[in-house]
Biopython code that builds the backbone (N, CA, C, O; Angstrom):
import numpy as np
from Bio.PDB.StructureBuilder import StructureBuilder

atoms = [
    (1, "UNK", "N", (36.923, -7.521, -36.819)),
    (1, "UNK", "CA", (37.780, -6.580, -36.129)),
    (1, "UNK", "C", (39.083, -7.242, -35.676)),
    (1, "UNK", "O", (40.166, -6.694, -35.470)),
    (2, "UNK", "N", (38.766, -8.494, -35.566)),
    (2, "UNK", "CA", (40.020, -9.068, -34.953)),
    (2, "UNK", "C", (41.646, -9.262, -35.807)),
    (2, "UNK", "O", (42.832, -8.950, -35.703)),
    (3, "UNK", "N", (40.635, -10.041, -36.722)),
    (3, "UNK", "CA", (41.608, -9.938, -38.527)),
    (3, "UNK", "C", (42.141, -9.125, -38.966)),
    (3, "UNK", "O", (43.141, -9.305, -39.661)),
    (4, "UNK", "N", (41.487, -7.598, -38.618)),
    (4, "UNK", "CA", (41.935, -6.378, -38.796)),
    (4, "UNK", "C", (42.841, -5.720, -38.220)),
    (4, "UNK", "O", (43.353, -4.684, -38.645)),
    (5, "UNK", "N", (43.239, -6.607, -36.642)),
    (5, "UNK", "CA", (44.115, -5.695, -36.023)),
    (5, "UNK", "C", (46.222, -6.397, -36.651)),
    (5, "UNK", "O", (47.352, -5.942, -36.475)),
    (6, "UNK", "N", (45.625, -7.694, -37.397)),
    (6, "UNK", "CA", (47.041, -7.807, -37.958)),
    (6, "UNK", "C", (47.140, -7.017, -38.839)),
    (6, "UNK", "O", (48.083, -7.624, -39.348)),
    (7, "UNK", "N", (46.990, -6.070, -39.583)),
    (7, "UNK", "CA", (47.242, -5.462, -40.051)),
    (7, "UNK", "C", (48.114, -4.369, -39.343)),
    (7, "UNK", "O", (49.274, -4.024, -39.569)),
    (8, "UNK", "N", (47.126, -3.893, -38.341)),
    (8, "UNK", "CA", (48.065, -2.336, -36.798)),
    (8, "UNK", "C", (49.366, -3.916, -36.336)),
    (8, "UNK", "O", (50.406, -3.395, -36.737)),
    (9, "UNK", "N", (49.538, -4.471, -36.125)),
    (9, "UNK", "CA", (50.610, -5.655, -35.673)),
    (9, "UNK", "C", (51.769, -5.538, -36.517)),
    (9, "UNK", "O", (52.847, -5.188, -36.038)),
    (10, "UNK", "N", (51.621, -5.818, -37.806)),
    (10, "UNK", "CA", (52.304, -5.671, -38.578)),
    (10, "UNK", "C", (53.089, -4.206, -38.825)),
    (10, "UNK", "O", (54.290, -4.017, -39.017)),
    (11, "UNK", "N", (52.307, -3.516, -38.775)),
    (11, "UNK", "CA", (52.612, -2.040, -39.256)),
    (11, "UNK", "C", (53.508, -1.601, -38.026)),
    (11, "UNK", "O", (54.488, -0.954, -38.394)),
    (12, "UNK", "N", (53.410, -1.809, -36.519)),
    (12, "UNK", "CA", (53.829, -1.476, -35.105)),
    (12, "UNK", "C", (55.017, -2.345, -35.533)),
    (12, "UNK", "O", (56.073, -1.762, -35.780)),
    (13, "UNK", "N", (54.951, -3.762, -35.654)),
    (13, "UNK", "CA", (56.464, -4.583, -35.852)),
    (13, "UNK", "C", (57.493, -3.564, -36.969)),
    (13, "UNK", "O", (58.659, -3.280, -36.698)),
    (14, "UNK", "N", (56.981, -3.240, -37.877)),
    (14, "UNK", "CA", (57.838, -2.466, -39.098)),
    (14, "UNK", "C", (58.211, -1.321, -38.376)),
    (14, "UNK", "O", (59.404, -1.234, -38.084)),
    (15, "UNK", "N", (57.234, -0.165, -37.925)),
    (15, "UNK", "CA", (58.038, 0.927, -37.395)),
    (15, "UNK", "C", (58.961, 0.379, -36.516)),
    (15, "UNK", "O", (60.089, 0.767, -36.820)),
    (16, "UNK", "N", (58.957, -0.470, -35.410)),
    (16, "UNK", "CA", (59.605, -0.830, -34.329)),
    (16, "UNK", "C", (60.665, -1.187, -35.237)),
    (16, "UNK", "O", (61.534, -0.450, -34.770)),
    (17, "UNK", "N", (61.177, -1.731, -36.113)),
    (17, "UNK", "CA", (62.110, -2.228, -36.597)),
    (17, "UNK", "C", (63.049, -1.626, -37.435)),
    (17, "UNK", "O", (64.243, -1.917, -37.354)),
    (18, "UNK", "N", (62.496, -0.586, -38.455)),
    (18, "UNK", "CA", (63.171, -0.030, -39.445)),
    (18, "UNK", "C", (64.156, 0.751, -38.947)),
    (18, "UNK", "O", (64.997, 0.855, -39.839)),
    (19, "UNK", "N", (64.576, 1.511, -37.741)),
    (19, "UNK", "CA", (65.513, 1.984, -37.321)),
    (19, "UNK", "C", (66.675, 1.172, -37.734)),
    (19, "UNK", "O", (67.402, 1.654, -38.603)),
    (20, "UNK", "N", (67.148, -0.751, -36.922)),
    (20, "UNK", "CA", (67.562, -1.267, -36.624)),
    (20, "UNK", "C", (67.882, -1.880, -38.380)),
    (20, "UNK", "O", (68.707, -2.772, -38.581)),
    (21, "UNK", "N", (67.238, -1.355, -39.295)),
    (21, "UNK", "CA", (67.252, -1.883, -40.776)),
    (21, "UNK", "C", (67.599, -1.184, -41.369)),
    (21, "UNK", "O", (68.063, -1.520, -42.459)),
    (22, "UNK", "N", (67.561, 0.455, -40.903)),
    (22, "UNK", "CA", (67.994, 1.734, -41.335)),
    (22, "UNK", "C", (67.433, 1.809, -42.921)),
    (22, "UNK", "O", (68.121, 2.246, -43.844)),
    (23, "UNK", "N", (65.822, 1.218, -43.097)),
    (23, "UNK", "CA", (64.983, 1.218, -43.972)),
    (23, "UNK", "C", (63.842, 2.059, -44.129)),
    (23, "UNK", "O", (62.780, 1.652, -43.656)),
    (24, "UNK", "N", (63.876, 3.142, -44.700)),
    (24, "UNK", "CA", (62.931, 4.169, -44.776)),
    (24, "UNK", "C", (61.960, 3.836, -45.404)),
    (24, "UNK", "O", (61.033, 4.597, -45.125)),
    (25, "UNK", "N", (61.624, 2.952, -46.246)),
    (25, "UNK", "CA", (60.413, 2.077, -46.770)),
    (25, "UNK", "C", (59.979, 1.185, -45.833)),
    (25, "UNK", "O", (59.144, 0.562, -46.489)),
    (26, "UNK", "N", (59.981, 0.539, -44.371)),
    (26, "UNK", "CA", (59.066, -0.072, -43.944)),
    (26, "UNK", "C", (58.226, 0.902, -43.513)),
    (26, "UNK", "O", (57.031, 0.610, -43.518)),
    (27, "UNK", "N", (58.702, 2.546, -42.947)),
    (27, "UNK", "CA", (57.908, 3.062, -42.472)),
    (27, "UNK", "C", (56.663, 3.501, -43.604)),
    (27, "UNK", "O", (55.542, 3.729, -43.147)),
    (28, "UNK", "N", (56.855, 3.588, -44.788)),
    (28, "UNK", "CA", (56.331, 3.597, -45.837)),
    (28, "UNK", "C", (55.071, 2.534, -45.589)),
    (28, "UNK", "O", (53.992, 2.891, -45.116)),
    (29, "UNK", "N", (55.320, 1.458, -45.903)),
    (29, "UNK", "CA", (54.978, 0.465, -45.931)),
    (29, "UNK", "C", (53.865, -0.069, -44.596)),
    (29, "UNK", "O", (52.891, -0.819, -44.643)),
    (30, "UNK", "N", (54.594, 0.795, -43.256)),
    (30, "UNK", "CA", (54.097, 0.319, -42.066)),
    (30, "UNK", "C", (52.820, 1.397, -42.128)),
    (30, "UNK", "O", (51.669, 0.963, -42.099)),
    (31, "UNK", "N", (53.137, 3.037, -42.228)),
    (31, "UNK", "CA", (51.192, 4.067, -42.645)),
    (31, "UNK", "C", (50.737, 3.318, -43.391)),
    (31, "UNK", "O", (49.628, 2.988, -42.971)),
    (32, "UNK", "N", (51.106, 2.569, -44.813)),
    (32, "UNK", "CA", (50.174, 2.174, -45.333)),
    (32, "UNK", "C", (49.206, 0.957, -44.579)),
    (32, "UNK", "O", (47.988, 1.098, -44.686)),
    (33, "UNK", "N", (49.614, 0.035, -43.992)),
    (33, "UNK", "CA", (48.972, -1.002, -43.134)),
    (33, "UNK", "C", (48.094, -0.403, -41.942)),
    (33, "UNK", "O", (46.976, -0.770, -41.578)),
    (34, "UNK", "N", (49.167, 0.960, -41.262)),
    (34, "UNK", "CA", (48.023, 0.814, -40.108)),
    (34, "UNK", "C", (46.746, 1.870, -40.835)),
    (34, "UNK", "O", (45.573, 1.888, -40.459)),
    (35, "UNK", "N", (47.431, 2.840, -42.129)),
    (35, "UNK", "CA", (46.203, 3.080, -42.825)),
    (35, "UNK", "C", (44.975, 2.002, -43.194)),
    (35, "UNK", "O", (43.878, 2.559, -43.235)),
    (36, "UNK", "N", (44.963, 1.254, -43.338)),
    (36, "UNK", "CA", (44.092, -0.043, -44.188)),
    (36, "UNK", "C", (43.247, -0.049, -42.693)),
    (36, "UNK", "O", (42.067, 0.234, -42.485)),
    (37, "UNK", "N", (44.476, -0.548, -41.596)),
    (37, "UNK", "CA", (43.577, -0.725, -40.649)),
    (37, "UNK", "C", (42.158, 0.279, -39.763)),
    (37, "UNK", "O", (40.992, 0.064, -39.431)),
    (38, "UNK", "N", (43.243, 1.528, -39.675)),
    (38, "UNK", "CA", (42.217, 2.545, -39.552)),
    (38, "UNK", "C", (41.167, 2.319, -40.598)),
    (38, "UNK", "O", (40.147, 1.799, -40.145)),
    (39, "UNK", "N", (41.158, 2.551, -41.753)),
    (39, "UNK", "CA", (39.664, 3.006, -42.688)),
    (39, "UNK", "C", (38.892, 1.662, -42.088)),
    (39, "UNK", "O", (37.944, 1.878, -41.334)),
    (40, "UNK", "N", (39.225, 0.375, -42.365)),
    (40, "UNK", "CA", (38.016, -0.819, -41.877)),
    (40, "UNK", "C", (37.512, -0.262, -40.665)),
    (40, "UNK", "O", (36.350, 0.136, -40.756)),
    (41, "UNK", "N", (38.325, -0.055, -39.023)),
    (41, "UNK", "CA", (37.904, 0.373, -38.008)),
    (41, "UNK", "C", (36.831, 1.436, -37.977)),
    (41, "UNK", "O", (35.852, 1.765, -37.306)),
    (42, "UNK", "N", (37.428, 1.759, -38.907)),
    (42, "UNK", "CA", (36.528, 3.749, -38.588)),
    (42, "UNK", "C", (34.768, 2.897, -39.194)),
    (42, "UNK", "O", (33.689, 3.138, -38.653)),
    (43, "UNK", "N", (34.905, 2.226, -40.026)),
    (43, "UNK", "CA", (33.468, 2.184, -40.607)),
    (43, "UNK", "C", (32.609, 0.750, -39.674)),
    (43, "UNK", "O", (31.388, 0.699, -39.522)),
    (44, "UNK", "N", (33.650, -0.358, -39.123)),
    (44, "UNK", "CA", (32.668, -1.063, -38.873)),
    (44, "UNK", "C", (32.807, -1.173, -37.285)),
    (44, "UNK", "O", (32.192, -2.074, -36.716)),
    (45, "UNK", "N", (33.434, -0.465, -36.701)),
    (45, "UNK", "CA", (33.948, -0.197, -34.824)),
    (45, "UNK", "C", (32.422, 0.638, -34.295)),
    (45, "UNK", "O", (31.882, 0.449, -33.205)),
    (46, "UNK", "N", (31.945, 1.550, -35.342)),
    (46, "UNK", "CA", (30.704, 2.278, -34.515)),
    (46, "UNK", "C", (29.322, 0.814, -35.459)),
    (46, "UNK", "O", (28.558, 0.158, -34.751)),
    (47, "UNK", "N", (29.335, 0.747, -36.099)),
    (47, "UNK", "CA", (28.190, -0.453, -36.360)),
    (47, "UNK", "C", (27.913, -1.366, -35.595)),
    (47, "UNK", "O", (26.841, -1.928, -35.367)),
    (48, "UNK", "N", (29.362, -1.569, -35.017)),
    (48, "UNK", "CA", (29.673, -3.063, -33.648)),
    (48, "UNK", "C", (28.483, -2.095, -32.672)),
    (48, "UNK", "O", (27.302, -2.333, -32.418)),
    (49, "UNK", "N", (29.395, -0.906, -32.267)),
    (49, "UNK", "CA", (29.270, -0.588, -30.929)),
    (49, "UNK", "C", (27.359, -0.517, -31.070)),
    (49, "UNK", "O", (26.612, -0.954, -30.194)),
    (50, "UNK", "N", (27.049, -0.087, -31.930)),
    (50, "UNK", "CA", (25.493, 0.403, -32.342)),
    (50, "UNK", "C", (24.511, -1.003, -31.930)),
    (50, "UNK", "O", (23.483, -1.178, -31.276)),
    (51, "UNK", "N", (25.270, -1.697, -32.553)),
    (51, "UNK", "CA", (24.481, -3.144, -32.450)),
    (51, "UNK", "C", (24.238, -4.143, -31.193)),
    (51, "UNK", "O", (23.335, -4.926, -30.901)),
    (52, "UNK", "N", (25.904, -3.615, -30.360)),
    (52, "UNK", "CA", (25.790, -4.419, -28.934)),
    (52, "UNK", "C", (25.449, -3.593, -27.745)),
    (52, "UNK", "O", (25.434, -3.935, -26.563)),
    (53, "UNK", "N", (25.143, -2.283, -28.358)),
    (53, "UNK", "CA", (24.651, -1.411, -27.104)),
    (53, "UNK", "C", (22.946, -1.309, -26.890)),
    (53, "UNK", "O", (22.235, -1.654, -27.833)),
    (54, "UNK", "N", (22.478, -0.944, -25.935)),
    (54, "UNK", "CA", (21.192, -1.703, -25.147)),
    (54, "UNK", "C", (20.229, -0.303, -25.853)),
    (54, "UNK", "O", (20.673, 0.835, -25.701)),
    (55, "UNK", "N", (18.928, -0.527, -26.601)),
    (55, "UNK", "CA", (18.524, 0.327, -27.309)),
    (55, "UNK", "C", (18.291, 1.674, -26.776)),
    (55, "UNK", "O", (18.137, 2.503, -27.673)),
    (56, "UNK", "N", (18.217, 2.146, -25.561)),
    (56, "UNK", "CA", (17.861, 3.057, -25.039)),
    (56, "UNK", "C", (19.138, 4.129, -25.504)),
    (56, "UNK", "O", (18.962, 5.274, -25.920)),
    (57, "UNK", "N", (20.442, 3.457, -25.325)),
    (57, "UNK", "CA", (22.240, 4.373, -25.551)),
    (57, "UNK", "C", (22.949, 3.536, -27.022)),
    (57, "UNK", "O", (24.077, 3.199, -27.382)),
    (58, "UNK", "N", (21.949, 3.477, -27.414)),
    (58, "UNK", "CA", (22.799, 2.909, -28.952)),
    (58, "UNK", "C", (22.929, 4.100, -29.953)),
    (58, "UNK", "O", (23.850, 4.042, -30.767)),
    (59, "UNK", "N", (22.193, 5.042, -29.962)),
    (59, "UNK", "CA", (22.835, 6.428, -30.718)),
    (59, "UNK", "C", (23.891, 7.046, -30.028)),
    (59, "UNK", "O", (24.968, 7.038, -30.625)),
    (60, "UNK", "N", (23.854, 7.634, -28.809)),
    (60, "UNK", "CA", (24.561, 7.742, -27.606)),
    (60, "UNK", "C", (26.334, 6.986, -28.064)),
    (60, "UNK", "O", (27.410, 7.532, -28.309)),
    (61, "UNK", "N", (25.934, 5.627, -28.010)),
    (61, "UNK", "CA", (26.854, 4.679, -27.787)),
    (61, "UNK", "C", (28.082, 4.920, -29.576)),
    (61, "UNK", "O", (29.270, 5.225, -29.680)),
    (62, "UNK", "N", (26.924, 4.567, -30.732)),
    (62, "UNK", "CA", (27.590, 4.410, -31.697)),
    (62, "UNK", "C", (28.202, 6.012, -31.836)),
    (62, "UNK", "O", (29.253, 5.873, -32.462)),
    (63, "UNK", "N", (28.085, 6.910, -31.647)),
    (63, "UNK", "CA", (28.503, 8.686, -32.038)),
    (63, "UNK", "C", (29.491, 8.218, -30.984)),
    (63, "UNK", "O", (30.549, 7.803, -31.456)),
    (64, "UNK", "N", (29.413, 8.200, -30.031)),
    (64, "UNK", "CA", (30.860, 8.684, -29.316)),
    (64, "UNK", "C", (32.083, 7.609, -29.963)),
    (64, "UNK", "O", (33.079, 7.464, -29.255)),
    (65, "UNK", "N", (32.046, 7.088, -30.880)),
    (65, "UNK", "CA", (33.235, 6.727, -31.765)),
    (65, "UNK", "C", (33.562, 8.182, -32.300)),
    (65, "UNK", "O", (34.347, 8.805, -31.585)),
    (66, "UNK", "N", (33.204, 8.687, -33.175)),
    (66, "UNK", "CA", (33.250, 9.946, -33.793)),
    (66, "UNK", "C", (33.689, 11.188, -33.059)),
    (66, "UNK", "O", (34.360, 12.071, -33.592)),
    (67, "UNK", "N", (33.163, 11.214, -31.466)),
    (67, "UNK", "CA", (33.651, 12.484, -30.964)),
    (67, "UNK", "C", (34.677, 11.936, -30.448)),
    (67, "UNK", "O", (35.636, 12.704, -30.529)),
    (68, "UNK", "N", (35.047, 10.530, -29.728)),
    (68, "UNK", "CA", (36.400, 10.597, -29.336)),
    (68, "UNK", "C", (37.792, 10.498, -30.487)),
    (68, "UNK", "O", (38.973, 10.511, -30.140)),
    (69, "UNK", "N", (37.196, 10.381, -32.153)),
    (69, "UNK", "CA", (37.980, 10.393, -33.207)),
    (69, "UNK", "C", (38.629, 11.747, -33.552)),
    (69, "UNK", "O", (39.823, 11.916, -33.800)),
    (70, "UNK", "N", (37.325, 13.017, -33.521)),
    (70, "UNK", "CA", (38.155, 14.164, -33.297)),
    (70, "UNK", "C", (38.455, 14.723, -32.324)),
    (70, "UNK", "O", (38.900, 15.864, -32.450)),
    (71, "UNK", "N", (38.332, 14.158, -31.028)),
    (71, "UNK", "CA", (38.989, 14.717, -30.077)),
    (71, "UNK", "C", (40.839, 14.049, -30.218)),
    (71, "UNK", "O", (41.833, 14.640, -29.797)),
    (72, "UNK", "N", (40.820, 13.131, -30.701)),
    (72, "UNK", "CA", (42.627, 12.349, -31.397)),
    (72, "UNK", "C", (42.661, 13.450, -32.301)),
    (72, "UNK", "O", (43.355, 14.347, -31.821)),
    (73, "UNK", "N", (42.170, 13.757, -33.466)),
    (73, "UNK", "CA", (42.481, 14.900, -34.138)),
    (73, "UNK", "C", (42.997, 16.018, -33.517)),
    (73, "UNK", "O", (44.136, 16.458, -33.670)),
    (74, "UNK", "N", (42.073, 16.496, -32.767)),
    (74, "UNK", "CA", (42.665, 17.841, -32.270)),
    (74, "UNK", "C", (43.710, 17.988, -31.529)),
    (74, "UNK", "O", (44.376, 19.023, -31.522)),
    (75, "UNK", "N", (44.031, 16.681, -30.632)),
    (75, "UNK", "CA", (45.182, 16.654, -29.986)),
    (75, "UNK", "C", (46.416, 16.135, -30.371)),
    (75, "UNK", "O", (47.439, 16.280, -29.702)),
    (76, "UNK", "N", (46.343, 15.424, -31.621)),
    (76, "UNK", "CA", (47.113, 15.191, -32.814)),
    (76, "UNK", "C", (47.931, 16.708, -33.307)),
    (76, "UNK", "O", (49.146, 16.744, -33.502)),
    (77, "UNK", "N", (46.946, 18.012, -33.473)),
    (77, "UNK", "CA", (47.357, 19.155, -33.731)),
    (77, "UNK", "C", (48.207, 19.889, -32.740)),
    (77, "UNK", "O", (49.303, 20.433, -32.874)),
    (78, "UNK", "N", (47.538, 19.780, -31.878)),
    (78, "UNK", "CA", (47.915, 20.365, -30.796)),
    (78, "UNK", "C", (49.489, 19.830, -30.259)),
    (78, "UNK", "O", (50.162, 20.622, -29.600)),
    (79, "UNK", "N", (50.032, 18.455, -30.574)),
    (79, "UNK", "CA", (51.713, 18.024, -30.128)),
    (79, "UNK", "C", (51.799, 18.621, -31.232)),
    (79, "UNK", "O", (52.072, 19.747, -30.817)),
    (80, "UNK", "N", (51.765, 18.726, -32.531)),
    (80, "UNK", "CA", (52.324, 19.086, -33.474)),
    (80, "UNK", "C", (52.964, 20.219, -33.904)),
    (80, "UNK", "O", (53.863, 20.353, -34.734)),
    (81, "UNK", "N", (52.270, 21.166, -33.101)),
    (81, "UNK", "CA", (52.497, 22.619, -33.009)),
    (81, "UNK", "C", (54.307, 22.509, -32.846)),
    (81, "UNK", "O", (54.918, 21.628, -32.240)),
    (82, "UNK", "N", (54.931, 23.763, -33.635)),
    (82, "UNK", "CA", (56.252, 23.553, -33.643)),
    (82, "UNK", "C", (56.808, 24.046, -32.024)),
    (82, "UNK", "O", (57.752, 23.563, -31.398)),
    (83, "UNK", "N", (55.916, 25.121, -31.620)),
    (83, "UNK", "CA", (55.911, 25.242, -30.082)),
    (83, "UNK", "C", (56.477, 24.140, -29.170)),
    (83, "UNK", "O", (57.479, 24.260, -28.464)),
    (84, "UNK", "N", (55.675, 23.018, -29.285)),
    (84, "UNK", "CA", (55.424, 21.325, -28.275)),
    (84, "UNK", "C", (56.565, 20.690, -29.037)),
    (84, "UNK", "O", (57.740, 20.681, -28.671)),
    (85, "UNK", "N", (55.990, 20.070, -30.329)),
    (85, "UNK", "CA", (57.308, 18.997, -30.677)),
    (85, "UNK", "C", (57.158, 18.924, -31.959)),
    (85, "UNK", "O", (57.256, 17.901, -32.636)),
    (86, "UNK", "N", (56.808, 20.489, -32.500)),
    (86, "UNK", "CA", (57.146, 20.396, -33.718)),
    (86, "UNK", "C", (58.496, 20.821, -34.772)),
    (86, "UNK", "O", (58.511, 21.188, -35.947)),
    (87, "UNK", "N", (59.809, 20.541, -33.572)),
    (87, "UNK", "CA", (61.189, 21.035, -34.354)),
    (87, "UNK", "C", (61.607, 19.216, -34.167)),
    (87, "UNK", "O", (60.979, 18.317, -33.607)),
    (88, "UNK", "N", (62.786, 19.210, -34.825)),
    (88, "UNK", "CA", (63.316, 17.685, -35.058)),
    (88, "UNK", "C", (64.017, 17.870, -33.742)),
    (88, "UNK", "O", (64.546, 16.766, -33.620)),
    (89, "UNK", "N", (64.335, 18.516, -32.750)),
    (89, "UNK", "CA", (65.359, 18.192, -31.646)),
    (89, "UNK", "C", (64.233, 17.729, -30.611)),
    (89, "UNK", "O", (64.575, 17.030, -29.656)),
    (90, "UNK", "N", (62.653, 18.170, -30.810)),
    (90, "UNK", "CA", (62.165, 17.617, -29.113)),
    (90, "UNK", "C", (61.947, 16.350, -29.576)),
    (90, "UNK", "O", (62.406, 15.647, -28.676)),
    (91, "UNK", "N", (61.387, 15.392, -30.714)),
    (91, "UNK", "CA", (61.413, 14.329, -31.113)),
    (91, "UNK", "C", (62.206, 13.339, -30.440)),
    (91, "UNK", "O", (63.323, 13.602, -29.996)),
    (92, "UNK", "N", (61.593, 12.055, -30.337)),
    (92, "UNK", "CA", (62.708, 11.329, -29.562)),
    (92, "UNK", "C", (64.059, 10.228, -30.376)),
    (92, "UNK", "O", (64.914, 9.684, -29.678)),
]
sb = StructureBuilder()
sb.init_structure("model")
sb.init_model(0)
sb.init_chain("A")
sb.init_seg("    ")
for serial, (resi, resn, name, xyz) in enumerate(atoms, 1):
    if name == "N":
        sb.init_residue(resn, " ", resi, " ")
    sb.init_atom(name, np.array(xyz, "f"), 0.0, 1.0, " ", f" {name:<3s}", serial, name[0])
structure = sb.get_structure()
């Protein structure tokens, strides 16, 4: 997991930067990394949690990866709405 988070490092340095490069390919470049990073997370973040949680809350423990994943989903939808900040002027 640890190895994995240079990947989100990298990808956060590129968005942070491409403004200042006026390079529309790091941001390219930067989903694809923190993509990589998400898919490893998503599969081995609930196996961790499963394994170091105390047997009684280890189903308990490993699922609530999953419900707090679509609860980011839904609220992912929900800014998106053109209502909230889905026109290019509320954007920052």
């Amino acid at each position: 997991l640890l190895l994995n988070n240079s990947f989100l490092l990298v990808g956060a340095v590129l968005v942070l930067t491409c403004q200042v490069a006026k390079a529309f390919e790091m941001i390219i470049l930067a989903r694809f990394l923190v993509g990589i990073n998400c898919g490893v997370s998503m599969n081995v973040q609930p196996m961790y949690f499963g394994e170091s949680a105390p047997k009684h809350l280890r189903g308990a423990v490993a699922f609530s990866s999953a419900v707090f994943t679509s609860f980011g989903i839904v609220f992912g939808q929900i800014v998106g709405l053109t209502e909230l900040l889905g026109t290019e002027p509320f954007w920052p």
